[in-house]
Each structure stands twice: as structure tokens, then as C-alpha cells.
mmCIF file of the N, C-alpha and C atoms, coordinates in Angstrom:
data_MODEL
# 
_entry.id   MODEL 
# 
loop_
_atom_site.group_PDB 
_atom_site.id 
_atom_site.type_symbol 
_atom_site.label_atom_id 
_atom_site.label_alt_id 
_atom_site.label_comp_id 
_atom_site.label_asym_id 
_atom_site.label_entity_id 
_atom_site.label_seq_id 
_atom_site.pdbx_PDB_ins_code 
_atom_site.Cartn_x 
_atom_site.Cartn_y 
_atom_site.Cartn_z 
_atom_site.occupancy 
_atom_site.B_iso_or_equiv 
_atom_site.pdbx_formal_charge 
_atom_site.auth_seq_id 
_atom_site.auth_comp_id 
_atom_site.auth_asym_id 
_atom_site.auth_atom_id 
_atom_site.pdbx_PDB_model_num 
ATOM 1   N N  . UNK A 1 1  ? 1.060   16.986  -9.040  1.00 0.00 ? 1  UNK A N  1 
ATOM 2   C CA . UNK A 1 1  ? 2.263   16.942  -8.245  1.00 0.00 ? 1  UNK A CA 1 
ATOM 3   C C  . UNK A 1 1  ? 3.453   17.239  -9.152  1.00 0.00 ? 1  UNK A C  1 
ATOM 4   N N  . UNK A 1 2  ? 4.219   18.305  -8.806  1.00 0.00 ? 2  UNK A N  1 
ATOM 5   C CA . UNK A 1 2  ? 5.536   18.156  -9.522  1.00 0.00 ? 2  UNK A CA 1 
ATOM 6   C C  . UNK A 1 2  ? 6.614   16.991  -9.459  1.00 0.00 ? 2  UNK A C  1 
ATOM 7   N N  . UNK A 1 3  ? 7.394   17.635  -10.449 1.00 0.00 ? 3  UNK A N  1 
ATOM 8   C CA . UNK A 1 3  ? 7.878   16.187  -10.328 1.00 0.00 ? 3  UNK A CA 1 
ATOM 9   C C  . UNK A 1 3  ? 8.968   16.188  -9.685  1.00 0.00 ? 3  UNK A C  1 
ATOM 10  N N  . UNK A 1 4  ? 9.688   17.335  -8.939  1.00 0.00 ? 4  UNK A N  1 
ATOM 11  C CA . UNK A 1 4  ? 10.693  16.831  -7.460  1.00 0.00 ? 4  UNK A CA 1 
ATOM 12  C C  . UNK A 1 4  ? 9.277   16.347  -6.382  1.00 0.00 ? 4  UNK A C  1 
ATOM 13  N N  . UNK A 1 5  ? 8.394   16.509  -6.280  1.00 0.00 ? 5  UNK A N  1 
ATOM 14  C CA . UNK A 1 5  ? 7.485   16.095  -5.452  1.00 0.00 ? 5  UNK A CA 1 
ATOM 15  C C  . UNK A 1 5  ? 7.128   14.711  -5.785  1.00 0.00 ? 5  UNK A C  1 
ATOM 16  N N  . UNK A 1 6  ? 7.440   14.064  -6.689  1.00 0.00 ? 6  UNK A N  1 
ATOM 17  C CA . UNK A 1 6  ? 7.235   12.858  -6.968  1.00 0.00 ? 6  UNK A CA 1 
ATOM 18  C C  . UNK A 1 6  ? 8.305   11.677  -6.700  1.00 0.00 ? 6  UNK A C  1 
ATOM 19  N N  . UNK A 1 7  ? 9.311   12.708  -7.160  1.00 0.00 ? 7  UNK A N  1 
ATOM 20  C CA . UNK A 1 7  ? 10.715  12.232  -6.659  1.00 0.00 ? 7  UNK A CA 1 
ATOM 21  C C  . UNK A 1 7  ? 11.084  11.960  -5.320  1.00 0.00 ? 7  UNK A C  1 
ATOM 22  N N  . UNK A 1 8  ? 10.320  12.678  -4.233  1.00 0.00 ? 8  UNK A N  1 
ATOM 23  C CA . UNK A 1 8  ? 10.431  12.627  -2.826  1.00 0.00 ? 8  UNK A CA 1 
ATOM 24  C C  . UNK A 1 8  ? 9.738   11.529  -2.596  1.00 0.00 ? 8  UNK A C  1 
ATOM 25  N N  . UNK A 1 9  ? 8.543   11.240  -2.960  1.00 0.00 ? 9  UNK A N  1 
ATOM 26  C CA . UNK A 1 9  ? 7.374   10.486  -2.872  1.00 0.00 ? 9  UNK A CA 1 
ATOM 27  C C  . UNK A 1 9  ? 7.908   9.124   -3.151  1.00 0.00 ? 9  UNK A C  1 
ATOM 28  N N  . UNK A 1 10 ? 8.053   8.758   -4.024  1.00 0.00 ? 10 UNK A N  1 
ATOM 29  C CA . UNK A 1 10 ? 9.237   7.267   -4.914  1.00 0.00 ? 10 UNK A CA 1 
ATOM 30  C C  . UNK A 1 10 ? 10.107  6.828   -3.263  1.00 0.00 ? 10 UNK A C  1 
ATOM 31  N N  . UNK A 1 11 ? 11.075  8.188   -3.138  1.00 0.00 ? 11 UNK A N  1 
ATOM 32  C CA . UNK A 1 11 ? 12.287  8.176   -2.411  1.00 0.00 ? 11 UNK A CA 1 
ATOM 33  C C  . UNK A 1 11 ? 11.258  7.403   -0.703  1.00 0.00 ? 11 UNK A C  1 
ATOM 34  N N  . UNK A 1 12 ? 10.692  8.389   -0.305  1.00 0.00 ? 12 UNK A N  1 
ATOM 35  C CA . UNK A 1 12 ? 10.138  7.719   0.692   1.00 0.00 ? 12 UNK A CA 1 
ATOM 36  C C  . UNK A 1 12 ? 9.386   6.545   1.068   1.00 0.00 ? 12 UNK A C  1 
ATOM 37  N N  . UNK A 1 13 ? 8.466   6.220   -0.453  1.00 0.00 ? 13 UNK A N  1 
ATOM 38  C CA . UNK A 1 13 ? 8.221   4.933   -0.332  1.00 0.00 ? 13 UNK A CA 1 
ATOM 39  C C  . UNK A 1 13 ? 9.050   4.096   -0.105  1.00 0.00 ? 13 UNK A C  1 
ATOM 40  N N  . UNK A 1 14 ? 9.813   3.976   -0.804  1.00 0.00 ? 14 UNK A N  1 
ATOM 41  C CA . UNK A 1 14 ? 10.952  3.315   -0.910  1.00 0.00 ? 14 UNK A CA 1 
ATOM 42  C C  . UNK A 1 14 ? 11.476  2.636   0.594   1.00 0.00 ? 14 UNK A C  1 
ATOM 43  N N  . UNK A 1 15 ? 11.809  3.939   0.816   1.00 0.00 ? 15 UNK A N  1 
ATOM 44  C CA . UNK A 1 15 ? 12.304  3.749   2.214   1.00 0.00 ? 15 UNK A CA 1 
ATOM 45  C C  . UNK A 1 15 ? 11.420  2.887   3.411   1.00 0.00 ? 15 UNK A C  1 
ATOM 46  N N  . UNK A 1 16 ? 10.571  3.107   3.366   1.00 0.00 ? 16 UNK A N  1 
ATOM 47  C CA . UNK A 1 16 ? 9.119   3.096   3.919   1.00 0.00 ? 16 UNK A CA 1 
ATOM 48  C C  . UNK A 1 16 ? 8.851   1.547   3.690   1.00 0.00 ? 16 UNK A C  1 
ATOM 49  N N  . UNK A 1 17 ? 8.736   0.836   2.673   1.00 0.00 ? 17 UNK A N  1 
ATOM 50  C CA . UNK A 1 17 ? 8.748   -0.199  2.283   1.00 0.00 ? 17 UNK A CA 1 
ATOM 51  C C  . UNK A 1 17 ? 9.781   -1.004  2.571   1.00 0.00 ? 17 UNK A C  1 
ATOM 52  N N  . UNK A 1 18 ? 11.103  -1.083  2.807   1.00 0.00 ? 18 UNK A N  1 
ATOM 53  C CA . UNK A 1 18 ? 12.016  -1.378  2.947   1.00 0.00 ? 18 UNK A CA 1 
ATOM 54  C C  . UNK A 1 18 ? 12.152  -1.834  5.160   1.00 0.00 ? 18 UNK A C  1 
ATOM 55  N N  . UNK A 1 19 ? 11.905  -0.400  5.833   1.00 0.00 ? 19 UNK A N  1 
ATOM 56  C CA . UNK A 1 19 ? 11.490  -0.371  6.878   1.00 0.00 ? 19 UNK A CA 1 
ATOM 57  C C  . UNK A 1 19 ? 10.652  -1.856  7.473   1.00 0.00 ? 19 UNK A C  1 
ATOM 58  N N  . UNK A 1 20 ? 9.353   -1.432  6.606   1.00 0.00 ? 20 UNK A N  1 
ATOM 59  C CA . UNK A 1 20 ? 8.473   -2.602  7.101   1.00 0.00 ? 20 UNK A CA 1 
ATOM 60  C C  . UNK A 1 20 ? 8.787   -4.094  6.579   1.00 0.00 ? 20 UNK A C  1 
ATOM 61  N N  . UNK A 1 21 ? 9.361   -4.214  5.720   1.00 0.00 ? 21 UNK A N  1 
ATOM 62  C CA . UNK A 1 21 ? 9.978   -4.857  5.322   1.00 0.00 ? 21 UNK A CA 1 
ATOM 63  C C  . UNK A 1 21 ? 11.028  -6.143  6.600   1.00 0.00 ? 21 UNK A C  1 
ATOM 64  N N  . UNK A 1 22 ? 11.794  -4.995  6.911   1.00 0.00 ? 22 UNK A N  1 
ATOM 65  C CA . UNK A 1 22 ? 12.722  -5.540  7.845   1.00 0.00 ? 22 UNK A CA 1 
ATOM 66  C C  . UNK A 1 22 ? 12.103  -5.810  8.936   1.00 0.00 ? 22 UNK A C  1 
ATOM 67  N N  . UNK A 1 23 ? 10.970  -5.182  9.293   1.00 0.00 ? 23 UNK A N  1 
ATOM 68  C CA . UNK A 1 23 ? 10.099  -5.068  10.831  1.00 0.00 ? 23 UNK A CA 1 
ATOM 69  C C  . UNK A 1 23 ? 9.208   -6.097  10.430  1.00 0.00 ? 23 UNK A C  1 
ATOM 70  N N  . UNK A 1 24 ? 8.852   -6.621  9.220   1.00 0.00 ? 24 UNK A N  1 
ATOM 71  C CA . UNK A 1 24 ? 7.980   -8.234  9.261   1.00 0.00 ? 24 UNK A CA 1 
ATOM 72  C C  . UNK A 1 24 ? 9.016   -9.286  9.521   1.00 0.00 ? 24 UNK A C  1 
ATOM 73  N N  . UNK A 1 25 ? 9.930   -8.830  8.862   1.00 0.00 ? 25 UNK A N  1 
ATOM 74  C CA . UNK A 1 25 ? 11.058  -10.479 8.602   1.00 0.00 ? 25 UNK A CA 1 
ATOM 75  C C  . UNK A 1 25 ? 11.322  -10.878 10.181  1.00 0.00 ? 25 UNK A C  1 
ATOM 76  N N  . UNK A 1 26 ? 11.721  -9.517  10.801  1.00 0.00 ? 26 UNK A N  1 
ATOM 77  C CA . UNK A 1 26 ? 11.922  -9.682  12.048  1.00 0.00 ? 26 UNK A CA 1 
ATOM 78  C C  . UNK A 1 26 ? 10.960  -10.698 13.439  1.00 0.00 ? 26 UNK A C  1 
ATOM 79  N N  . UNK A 1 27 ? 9.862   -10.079 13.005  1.00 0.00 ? 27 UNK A N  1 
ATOM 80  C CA . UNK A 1 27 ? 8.813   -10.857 13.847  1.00 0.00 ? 27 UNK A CA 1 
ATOM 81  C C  . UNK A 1 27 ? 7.867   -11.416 13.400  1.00 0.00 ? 27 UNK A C  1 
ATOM 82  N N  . UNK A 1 28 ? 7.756   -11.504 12.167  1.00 0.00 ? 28 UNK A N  1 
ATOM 83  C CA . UNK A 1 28 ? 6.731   -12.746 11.560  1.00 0.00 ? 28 UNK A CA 1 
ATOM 84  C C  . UNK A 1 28 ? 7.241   -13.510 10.993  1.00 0.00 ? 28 UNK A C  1 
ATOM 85  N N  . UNK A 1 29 ? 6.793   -14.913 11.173  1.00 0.00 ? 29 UNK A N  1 
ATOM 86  C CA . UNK A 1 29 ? 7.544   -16.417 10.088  1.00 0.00 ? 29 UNK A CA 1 
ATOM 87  C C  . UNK A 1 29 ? 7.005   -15.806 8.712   1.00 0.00 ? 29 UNK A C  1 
ATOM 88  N N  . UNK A 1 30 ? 7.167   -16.425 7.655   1.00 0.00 ? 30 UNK A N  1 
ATOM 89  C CA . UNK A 1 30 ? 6.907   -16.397 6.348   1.00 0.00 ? 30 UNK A CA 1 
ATOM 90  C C  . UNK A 1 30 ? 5.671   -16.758 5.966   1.00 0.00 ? 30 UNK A C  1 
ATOM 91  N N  . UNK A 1 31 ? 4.933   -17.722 6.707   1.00 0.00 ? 31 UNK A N  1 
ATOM 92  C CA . UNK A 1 31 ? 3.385   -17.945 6.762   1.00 0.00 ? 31 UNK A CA 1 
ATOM 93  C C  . UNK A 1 31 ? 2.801   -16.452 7.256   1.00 0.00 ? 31 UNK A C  1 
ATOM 94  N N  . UNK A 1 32 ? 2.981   -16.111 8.661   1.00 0.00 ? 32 UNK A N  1 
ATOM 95  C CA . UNK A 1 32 ? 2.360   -15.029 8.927   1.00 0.00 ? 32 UNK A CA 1 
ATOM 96  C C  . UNK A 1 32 ? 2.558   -13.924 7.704   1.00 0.00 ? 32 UNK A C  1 
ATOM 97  N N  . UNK A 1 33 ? 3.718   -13.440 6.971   1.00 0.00 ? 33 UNK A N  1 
ATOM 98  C CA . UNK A 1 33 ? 4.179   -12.282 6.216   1.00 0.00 ? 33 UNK A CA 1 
ATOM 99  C C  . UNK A 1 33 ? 3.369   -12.897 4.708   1.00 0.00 ? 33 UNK A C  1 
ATOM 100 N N  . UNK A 1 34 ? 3.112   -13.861 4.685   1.00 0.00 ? 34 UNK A N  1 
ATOM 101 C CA . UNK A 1 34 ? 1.890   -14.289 3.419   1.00 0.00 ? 34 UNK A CA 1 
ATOM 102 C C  . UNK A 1 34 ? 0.947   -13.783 3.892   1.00 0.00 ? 34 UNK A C  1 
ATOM 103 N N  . UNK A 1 35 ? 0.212   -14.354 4.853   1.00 0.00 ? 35 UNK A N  1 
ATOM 104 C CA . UNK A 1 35 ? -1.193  -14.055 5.303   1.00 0.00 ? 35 UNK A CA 1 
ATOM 105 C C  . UNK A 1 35 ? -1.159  -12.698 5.306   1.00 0.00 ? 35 UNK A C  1 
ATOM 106 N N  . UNK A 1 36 ? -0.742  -12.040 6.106   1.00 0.00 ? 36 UNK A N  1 
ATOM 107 C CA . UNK A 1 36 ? -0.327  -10.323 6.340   1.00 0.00 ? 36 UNK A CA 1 
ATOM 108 C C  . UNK A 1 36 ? -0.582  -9.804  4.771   1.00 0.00 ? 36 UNK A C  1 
ATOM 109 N N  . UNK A 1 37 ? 0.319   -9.918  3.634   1.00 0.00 ? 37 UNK A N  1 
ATOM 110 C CA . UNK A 1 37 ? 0.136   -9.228  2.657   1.00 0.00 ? 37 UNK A CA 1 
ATOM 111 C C  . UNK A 1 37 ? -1.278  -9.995  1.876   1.00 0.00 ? 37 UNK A C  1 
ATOM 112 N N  . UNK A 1 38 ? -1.505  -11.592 2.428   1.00 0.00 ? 38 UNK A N  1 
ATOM 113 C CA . UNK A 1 38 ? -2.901  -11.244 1.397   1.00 0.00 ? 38 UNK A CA 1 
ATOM 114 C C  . UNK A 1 38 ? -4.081  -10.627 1.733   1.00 0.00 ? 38 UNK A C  1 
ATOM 115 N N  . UNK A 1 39 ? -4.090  -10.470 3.388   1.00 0.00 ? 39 UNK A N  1 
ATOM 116 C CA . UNK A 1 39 ? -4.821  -9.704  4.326   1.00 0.00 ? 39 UNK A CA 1 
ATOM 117 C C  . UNK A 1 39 ? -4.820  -7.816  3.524   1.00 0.00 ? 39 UNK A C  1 
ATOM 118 N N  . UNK A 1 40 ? -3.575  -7.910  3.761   1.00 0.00 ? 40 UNK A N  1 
ATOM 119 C CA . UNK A 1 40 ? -3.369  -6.138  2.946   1.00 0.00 ? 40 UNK A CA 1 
ATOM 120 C C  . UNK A 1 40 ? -3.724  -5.870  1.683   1.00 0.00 ? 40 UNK A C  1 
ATOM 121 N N  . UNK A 1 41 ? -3.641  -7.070  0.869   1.00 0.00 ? 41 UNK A N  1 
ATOM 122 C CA . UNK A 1 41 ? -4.509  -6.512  -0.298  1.00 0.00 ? 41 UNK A CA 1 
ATOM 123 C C  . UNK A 1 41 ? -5.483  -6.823  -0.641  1.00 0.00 ? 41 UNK A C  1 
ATOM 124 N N  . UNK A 1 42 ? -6.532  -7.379  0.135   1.00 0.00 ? 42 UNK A N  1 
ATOM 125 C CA . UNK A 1 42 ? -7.807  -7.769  -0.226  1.00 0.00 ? 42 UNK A CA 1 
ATOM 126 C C  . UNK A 1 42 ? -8.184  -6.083  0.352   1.00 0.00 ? 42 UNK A C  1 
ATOM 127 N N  . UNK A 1 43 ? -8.081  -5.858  1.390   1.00 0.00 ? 43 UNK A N  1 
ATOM 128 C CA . UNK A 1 43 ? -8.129  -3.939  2.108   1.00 0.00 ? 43 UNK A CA 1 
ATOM 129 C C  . UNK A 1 43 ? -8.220  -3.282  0.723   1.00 0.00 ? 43 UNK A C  1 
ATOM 130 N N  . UNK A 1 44 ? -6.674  -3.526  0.204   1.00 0.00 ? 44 UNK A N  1 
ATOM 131 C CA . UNK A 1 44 ? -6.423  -2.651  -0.972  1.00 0.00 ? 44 UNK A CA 1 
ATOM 132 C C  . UNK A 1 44 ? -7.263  -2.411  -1.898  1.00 0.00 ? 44 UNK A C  1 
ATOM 133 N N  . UNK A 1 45 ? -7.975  -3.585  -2.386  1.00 0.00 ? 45 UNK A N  1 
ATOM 134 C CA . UNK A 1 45 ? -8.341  -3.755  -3.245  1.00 0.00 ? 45 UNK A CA 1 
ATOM 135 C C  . UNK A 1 45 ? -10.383 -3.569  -2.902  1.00 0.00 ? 45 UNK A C  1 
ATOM 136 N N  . UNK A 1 46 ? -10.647 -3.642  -1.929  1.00 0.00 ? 46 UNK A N  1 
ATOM 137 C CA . UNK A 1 46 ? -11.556 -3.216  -1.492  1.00 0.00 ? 46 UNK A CA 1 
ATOM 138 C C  . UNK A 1 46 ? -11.687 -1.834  -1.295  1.00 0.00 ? 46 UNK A C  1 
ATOM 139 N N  . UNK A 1 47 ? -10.608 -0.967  -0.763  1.00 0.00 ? 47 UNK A N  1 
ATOM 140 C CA . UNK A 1 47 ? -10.491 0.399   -1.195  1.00 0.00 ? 47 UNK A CA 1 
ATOM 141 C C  . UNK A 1 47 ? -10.118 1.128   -1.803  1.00 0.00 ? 47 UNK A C  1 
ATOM 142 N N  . UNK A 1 48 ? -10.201 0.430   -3.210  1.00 0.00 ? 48 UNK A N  1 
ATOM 143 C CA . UNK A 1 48 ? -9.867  0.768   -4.517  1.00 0.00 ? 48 UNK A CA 1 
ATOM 144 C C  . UNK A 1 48 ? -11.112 0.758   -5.396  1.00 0.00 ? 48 UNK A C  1 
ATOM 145 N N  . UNK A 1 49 ? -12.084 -0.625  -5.121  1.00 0.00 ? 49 UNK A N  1 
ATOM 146 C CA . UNK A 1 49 ? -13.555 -0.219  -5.477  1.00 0.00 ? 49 UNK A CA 1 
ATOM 147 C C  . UNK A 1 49 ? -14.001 0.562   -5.012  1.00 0.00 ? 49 UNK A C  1 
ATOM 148 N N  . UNK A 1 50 ? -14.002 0.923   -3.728  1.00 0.00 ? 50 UNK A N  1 
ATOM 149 C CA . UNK A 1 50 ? -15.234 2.178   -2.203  1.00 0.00 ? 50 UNK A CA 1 
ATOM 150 C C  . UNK A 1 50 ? -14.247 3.452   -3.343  1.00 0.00 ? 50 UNK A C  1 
ATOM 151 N N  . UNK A 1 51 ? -13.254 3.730   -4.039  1.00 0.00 ? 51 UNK A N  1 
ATOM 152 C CA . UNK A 1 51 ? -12.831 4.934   -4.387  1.00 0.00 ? 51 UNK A CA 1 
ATOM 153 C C  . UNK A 1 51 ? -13.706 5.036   -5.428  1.00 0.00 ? 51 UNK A C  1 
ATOM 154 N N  . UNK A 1 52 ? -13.239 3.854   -6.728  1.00 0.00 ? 52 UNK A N  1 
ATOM 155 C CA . UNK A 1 52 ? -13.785 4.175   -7.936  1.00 0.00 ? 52 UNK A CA 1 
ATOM 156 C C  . UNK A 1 52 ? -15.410 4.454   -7.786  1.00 0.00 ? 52 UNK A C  1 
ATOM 157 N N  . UNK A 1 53 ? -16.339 3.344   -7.250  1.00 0.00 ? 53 UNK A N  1 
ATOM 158 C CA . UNK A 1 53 ? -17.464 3.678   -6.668  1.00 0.00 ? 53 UNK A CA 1 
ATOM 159 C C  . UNK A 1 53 ? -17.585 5.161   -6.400  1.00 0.00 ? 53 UNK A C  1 
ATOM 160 N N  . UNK A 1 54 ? -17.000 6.175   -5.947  1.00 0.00 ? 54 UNK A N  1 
ATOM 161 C CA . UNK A 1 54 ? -17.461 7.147   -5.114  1.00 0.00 ? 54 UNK A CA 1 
ATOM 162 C C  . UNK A 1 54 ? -17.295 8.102   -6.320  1.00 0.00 ? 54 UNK A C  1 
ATOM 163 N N  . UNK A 1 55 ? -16.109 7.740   -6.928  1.00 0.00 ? 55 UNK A N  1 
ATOM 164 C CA . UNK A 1 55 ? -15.768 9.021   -8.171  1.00 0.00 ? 55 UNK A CA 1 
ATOM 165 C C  . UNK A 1 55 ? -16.868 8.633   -9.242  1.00 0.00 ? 55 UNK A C  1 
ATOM 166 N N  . UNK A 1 56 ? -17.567 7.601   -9.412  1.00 0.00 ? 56 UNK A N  1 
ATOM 167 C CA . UNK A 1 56 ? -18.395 7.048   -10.588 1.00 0.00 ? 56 UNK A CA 1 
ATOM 168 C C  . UNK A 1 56 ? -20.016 8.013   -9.610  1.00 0.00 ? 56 UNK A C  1 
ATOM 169 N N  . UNK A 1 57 ? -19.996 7.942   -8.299  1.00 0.00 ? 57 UNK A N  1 
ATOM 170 C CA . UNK A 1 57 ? -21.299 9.071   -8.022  1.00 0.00 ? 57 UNK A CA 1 
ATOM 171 C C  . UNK A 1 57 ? -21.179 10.242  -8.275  1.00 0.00 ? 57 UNK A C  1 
ATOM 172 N N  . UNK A 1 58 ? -19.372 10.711  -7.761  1.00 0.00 ? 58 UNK A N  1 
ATOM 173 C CA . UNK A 1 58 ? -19.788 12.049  -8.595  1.00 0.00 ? 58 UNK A CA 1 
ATOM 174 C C  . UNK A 1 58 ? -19.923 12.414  -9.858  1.00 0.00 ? 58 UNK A C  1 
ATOM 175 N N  . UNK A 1 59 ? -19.508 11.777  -10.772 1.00 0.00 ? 59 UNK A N  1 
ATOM 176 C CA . UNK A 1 59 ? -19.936 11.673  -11.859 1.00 0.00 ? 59 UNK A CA 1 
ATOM 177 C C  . UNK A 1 59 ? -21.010 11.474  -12.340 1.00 0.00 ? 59 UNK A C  1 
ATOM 178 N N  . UNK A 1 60 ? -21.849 11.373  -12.102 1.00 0.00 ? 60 UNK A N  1 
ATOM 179 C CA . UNK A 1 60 ? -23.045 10.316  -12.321 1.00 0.00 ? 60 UNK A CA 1 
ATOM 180 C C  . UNK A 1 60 ? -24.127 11.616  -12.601 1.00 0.00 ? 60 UNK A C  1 
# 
């Protein structure tokens, strides 16, 4: 990726994060917006092994 393409990428996360951000505070208590993100990164982190896993077959 170049790096104005990275620069866009940053920029929109950003934004993007910020968004949802305001759209949890809004309608979830602070218990729910815990649960929610530890919910989201157990995902994460589960499809972060199913990746490495897959690049370690093609390799293999």
C-alpha cells in the first residue's frame, strides 16, 4: 500500500472508530460497551489464529 493510501486508511479508521464510538455511548450502558468489546476481541483474536493457521498451510 502506498503511503497516501495508508494515510486515507489511518484517516478513515479514525473516523470510523470515533462514529461507533458515539453510536455505543449512545445506546449501551458501560457494562454492555465492556461486554461488547470483550465479545469483539475474543472474534478478533480468534480470527487472527484461523489467519495465521491458514498462512502457516500455505507454507507448509
Amino acid at each position: 500500500m502506498t503511503k497516501s493510501g495508508r494515510k486515507v486508511i489511518t484517516r478513515v479508521y479514525a473516523d470510523h472508530a470515533a462514529d461507533m464510538e458515539r453510536l455505543a455511548s449512545a445506546s449501551l450502558t458501560r457494562a454492555e460497551r465492556k461486554t461488547l468489546i470483550r465479545l469483539l476481541k475474543k472474534i478478533g483474536f480468534e480470527a487472527a489464529g484461523a489467519l495465521e493457521q491458514g498462512e502457516e498451510a500455505r507454507t507448509a
